[in-house]
C-alpha positions as CSV (number, residue, x, y, z in Angstrom):
1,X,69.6,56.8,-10.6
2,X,66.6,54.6,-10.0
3,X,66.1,52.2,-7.0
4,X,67.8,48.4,-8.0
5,X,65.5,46.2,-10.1
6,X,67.4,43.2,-8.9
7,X,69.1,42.2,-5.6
8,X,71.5,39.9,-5.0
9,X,72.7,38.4,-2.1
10,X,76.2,37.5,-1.8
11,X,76.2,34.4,0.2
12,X,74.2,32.9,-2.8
13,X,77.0,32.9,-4.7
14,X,74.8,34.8,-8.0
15,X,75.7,33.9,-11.2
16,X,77.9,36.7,-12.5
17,X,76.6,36.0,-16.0
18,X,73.1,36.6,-14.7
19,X,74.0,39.8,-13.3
20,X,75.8,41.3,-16.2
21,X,72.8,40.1,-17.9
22,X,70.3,42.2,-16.2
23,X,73.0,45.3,-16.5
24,X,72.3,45.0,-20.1
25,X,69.0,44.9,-20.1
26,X,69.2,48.3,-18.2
27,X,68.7,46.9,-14.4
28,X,70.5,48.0,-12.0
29,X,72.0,45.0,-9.5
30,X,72.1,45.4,-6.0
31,X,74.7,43.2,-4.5
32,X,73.6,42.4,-0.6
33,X,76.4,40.9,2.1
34,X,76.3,39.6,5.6
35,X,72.9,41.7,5.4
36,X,73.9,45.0,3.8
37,X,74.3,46.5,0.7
38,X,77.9,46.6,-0.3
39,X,77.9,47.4,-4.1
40,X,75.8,48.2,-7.0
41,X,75.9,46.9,-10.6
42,X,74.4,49.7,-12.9
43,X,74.3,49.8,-17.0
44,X,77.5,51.6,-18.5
45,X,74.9,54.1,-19.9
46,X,73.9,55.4,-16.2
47,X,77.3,55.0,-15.0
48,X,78.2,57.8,-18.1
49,X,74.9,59.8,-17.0
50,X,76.1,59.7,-14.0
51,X,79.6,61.1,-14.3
52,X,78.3,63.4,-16.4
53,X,76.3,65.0,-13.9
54,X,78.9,64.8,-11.3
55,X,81.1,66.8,-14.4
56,X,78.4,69.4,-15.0
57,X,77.5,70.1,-10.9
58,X,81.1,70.3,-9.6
59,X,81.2,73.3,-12.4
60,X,79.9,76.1,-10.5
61,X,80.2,78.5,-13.2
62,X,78.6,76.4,-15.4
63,X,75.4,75.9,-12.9
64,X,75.0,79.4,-12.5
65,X,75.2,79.8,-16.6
66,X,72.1,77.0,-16.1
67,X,70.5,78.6,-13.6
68,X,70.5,81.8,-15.5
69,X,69.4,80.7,-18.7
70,X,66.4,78.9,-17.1
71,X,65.3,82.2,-15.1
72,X,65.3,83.7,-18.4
73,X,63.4,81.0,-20.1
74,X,60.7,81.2,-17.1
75,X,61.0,85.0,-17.7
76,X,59.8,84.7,-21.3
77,X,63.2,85.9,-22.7
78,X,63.4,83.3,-25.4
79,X,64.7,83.1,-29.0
80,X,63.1,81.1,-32.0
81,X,65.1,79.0,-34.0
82,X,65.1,81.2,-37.0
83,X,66.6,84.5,-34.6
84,X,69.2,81.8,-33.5
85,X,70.2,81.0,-37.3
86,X,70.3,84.3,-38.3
87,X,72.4,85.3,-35.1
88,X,75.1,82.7,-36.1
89,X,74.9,83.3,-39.9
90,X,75.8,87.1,-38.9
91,X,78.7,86.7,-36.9
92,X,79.8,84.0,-39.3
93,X,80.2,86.7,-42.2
94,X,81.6,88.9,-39.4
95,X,84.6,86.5,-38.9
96,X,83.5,85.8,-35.3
């Protein structure tokens, strides 16, 4: 997640409207009181992103399936497109 576009300061009393505002225009809010930051206002986009992440890490198996898969990548142990199709067209007819 990126660094707030916008900061508000609490004892201003913002606008609400203006901060939902810049959450749809993809800023994140920083909400500031009695001098520190308290809370942050991001779009529901990064908030998903975000869970999604947290989802994916907290799956160790998973990670280790990623970090496989890129070793092999880096390794040159790639398959085209084509080799992929013809893999899943053959254990198709196979009933797999």
């Amino acid at each position: 997640m990126s660094e707030p576009a916008i900061t508000v300061r609490a004892e201003d009393q913002p606008s609400w409207s203006d901060v939902v505002r810049h959450a749809e225009h993809g800023d994140t809010v920083s909400v500031v009181a009695h001098g520190e930051r308290v809370a942050d206002v991001v779009p529901s986009g990064e908030l998903d992103r975000l869970r999604e992440t947290i989802e994916v890490l907290s799956n160790s198996e998973l990670v280790q399936d990623l970090r496989e898969g890129l070793a092999d990548a880096r390794a040159g142990h790639v398959f085209t497109a084509d080799q992929i199709a013809e893999d899943l067209a053959a254990r198709r007819d196979a009933g797999e």
